[in-house]
KOLGUFI-628659 format. One record per residue: y negated, z, x negated of N, C-alpha, C in turn. Coordinates in steps of 0.1 Angstrom, whole numbers, plus 5000, padded with zeros to 4 digits. Layout:
// residues N
YZXYZXYZX ...
This chain:
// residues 375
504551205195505451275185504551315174 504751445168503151495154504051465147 503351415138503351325125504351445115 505251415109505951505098505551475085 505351565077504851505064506151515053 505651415045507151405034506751515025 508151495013508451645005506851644999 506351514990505651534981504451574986 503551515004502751545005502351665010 503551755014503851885016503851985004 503851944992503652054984502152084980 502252244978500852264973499852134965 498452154967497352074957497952084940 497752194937498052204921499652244915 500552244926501752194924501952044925 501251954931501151814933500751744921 499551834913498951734905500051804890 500551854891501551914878502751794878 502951784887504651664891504251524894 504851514887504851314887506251294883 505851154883507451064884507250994873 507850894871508150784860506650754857 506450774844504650734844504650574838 503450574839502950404834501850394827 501450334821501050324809499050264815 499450134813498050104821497649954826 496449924829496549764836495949734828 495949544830496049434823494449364825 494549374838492949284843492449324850 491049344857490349384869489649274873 489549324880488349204890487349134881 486449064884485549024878484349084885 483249124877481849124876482249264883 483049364875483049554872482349534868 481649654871480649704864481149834854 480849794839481749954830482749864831 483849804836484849764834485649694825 486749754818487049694803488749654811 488449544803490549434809491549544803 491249604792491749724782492049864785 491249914796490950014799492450074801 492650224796494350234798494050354814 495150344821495050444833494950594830 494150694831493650814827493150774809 493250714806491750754791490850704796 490750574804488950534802488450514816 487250544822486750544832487250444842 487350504853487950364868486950354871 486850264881485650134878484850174889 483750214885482450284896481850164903 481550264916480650124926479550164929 479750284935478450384944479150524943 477950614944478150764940479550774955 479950934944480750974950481250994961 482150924974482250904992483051024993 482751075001483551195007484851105017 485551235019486651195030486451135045 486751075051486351045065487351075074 486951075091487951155102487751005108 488950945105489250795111489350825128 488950755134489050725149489650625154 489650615158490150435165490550475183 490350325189490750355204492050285208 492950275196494650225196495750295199 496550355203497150475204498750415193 498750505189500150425178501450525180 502450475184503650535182504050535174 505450585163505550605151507550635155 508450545155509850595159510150565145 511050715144511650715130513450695131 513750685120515250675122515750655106 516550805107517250865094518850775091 518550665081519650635074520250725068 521750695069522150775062522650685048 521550705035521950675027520750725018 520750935017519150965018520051075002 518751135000518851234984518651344993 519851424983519751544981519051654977 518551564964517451634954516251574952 515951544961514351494960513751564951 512851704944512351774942513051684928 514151684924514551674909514451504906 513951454914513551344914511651294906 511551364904510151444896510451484887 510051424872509951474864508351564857 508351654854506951714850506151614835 505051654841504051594830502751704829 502851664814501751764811500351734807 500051604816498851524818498351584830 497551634836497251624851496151544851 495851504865495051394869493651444870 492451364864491251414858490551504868 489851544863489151624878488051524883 488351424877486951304887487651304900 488551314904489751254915490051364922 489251484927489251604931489351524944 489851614958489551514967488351614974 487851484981486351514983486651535005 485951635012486251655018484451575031 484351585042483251515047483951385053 482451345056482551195057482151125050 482350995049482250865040481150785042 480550745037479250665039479550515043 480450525049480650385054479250325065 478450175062477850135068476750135062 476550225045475650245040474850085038 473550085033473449915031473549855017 474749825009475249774997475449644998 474549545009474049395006473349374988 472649474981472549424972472949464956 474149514964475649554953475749454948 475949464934477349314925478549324934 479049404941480449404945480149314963 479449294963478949254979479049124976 480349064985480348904988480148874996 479048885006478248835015478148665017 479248585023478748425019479848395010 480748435008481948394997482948335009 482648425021484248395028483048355045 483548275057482348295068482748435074 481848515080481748615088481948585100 482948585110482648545124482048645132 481048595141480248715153480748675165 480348575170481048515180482548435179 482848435194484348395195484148275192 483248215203483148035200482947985185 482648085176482348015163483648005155 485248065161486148115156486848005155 487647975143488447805141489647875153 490347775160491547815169492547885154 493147885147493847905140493748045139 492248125141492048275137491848345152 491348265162491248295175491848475178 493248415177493848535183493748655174 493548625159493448775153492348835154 491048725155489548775157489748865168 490348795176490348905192490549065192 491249065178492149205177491249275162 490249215163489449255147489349425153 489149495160489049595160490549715157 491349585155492449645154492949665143 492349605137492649555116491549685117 490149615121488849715114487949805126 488349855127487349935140485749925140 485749925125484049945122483149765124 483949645122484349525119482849515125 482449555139481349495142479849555135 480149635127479049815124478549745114 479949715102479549735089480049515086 479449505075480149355071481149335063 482349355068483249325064483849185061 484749135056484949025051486749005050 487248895060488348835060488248695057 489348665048489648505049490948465055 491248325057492148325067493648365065 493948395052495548475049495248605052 494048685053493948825057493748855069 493148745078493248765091494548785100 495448715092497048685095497948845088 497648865079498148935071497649135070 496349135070495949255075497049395080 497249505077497949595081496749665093 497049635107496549735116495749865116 494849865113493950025110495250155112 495350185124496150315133497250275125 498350215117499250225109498950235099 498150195090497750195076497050355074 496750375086496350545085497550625088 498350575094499550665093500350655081 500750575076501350515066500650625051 499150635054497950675045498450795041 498650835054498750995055500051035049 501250945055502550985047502451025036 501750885028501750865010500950945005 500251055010499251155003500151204989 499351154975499751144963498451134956 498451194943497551154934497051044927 498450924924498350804919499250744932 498350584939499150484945499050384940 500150314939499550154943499650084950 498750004952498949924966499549784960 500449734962500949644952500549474955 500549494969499849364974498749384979 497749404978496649454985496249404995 495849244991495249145006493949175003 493449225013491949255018491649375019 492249445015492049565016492249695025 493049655034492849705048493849855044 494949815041495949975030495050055023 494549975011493950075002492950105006 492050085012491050165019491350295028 492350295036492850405039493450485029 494350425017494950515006493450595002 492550545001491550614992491250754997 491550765012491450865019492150975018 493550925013494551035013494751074999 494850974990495051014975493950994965 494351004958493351124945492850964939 493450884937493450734929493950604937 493750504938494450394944494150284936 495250244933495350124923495849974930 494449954933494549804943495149664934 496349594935496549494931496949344937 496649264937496649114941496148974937 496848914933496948774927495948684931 495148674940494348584946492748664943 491948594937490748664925489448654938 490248554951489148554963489248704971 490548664974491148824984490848954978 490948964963490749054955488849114953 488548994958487149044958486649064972 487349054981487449084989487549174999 488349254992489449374991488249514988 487649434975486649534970485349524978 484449434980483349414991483849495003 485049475010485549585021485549705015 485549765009486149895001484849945000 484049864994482249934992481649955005 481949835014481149875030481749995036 483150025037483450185039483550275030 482850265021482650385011483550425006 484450364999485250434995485550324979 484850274978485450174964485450234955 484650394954484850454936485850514937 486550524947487850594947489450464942 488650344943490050204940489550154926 490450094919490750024908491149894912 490549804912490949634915491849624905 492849514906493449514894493949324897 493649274893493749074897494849034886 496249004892497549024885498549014897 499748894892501248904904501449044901 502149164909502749224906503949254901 504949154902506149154898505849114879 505249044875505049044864504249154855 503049204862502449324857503349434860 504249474865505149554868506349584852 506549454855507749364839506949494826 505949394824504949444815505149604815 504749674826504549804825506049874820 506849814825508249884821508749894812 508349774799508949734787507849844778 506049834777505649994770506150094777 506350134788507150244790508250314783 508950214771510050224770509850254750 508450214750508150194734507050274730 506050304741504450354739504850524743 503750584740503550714745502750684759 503250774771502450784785501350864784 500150804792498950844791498950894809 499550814816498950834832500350864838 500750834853501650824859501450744870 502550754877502050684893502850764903 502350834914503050874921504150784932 503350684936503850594947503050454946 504650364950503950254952504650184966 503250114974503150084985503049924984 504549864988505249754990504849685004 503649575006504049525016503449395013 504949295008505049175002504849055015 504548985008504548805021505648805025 505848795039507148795044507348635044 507548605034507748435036509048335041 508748255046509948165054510748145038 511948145034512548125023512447985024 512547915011512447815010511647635018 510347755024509047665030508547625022 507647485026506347475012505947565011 505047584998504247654999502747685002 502047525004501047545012501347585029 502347625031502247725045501947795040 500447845040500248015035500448105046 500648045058500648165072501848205070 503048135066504248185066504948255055 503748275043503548325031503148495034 502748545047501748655048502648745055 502348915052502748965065501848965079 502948935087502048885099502048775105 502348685091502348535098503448495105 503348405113504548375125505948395122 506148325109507048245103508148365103 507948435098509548515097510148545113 509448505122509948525134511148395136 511148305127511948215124513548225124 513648345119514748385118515548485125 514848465140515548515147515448645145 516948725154516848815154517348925144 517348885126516848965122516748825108 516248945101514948885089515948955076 516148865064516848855055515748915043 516049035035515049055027515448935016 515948865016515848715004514848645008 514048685020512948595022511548655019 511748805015510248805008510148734998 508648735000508448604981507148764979 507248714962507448604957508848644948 509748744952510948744944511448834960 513048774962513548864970513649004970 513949054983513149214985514149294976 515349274972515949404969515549354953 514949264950515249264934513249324934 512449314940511349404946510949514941 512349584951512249704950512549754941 513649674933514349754919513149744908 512249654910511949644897510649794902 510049804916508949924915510050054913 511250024921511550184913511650214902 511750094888512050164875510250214870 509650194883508150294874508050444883 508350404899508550554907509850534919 510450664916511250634932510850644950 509350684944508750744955508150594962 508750494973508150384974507950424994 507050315000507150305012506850135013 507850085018507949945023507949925034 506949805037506249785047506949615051 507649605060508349485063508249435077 508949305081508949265095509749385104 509249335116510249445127511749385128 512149305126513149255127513849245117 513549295103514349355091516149375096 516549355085517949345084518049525076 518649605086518149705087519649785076 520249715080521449745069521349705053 520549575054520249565037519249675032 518349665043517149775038518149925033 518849995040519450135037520250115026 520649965024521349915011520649944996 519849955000518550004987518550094982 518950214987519350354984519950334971 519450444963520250494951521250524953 522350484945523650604943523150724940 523750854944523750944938524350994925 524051084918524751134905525651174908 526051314920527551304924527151324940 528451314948528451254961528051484970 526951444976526351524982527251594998 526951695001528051765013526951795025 526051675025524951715035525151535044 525951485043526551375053526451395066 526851295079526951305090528451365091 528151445100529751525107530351565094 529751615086530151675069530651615062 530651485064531251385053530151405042 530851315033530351365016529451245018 528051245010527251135013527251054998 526750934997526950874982525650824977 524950814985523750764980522450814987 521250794981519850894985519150835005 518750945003518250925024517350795026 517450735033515950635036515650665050 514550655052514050695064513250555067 513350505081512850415086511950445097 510650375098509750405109509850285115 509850285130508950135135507850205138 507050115134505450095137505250035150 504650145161504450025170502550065175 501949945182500649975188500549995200 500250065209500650085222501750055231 502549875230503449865234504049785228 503749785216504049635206504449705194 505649655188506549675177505749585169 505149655158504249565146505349525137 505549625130506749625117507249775115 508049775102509249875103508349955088 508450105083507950115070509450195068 510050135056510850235052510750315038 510850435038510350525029511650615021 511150605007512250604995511650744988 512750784980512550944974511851054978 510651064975510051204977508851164992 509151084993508151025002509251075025 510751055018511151075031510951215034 510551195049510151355059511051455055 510951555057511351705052512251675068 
């Protein structure tokens, strides 16, 4: 099936970088031992955080074949396009996109950003704890390059990881100027985001994963293109909404890319496997999965709080999603639209749902909100 692109990534280069959505102000923390890196730094005034000279684009490969089945809720927008408001900031010209290939594999063993020895590297299977066994087996399926370059998983990212061949489709969708990746993990999303958009604003709570995230990001060439940002989301989110409301905007965000811990509701919480996407645990619930069980705040209160910065979101969830709460998420509309099934009047905006699958296997579902659903 060829891939359809959404409204936003379909509009001209310099009609793209003219339109943004709800802007945002700036982040709170970065990683530790940036280099240039200030906690202060607001999004478009002060330099994002340099690794290695400038990586060109790369032509991802992989030997996975991925299916992609969509399916049009009907509870979709009329007016996408007016869902965009204009700004008269455009995005710097550091963030031009750069065309080529990417220097992935370069040798940045003796980077500050290189955690070589923070996390173990497995080579062999026999060296693999049983716990990771089965994901190691499929490491070319998180990382293609896994055996080339030194990449670096720990054991919530081994579990957790988004599949290379999806996170590049997914990639490709969200082609935008500003992302965020809101849970990052290890990086396996925003390293593909870097590819497609102009900025990627890597965020994640865990200061190991987070470094992580970036060590992976530098071995495929692409880390001057991410901003680490070490922060829960739901609370740096809080934050951003409340100056939004009092400060002058300096930056924007075009999209943000939701793919939360599908957590067993009310588990310990040292189950981290069942804390992850990926991990067993939401398979718990049968045949379908309750968004009250993302942590670390239920999915629909999630998603309300990323759309009051963009409507433009893509959520990344179990296959077995409760597929009716998900279309429940839709905005009302301002007034009820004449573009319904069998011409009924429609009341609220389109969501489009993908299953993700890998050759024969249903991974997960991505469902895509405002300017992000397919033309």
């Amino acid at each position: 099936m060829p891939r359809s692109r959404s409204l936003f990534a379909s509009l001209p280069q310099d009609l793209r970088r003219s339109i943004r959505t709800r802007p945002l102000v700036a982040h709170d923390q970065v990683a530790d031992n940036a280099p240039g890196a200030d906690s202060n730094t607001l999004l478009g005034n002060g330099p994002y955080l340099p690794t290695q000279p400038a990586s060109p684009d790369s032509s991802r490969q992989t030997e996975v074949s991925v299916s992609i089945e969509r399916m049009s809720v009907q509870a979709g927008s009329s007016k996408r396009p007016a869902a965009l408001s204009e700004s008269s900031s455009p995005v710097s010209p550091a963030f031009k996109k750069r065309k080529g290939k990417s220097k992935a594999g370069t040798d940045h063993t003796d980077h500050p950003w290189d955690c070589t020895g923070l996390v173990p590297r497995y080579k062999d299977y026999s060296d693999v704890p049983s716990n990771i066994k089965k994901y190691f087996a499929q490491r070319h399926l998180y990382f293609p390059l896994y055996d080339t370059i030194p990449l670096l998983l720990d054991d919530i990212g081994w579990y957790s990881v988004t599949p290379q061949p999806i996170a590049a489709h997914i990639a490709d969708r969200c082609q935008s100027d500003v992302i965020i990746d809101a849970f990052c993990g290890v990086g396996g999303n925003a390293i593909e985001f870097a590819r497609t958009c102009e900025r990627v604003i890597a965020i994640d709570n865990d200061p190991i994963r987070l470094r992580l995230a970036r060590h992976n990001a530098l071995h495929c060439g692409v880390a001057d293109r991410i901003e680490f940002i070490l922060a829960d989301f739901t609370e740096w989110a809080h934050r951003r909404i409340e100056r939004n409301l009092t400060e002058p905007q300096a930056s924007t965000v075009d999209v943000i890319f939701l793919s939360p811990p599908w957590g067993l509701f009310g588990s310990p919480r040292d189950m981290a496997v069942s804390l992850m996407p990926g991990g067993p645990e939401y398979l718990s619930y049968g045949k379908t999965y309750p968004l009250s069980a993302v942590e670390p705040i239920p999915g629909d209160q999630l998603f309300e709080i990323a759309h009051k910065i963009t409507p433009n979101l893509a959520y990344f969830l179990p296959k077995n999603v409760d597929l009716k709460e998900l279309a429940g998420l839709a905005q009302t509309l301002d007034a009820p639209s004449q573009d319904g099934s069998q011409g009924q009047e429609r009341q609220r905006e389109w969501v489009e749902i993908e299953e993700e699958w890998v050759g024969d296997k249903l991974k997960a579902v991505t469902a895509y909100f405002g300017g992000l659903v397919a033309e």
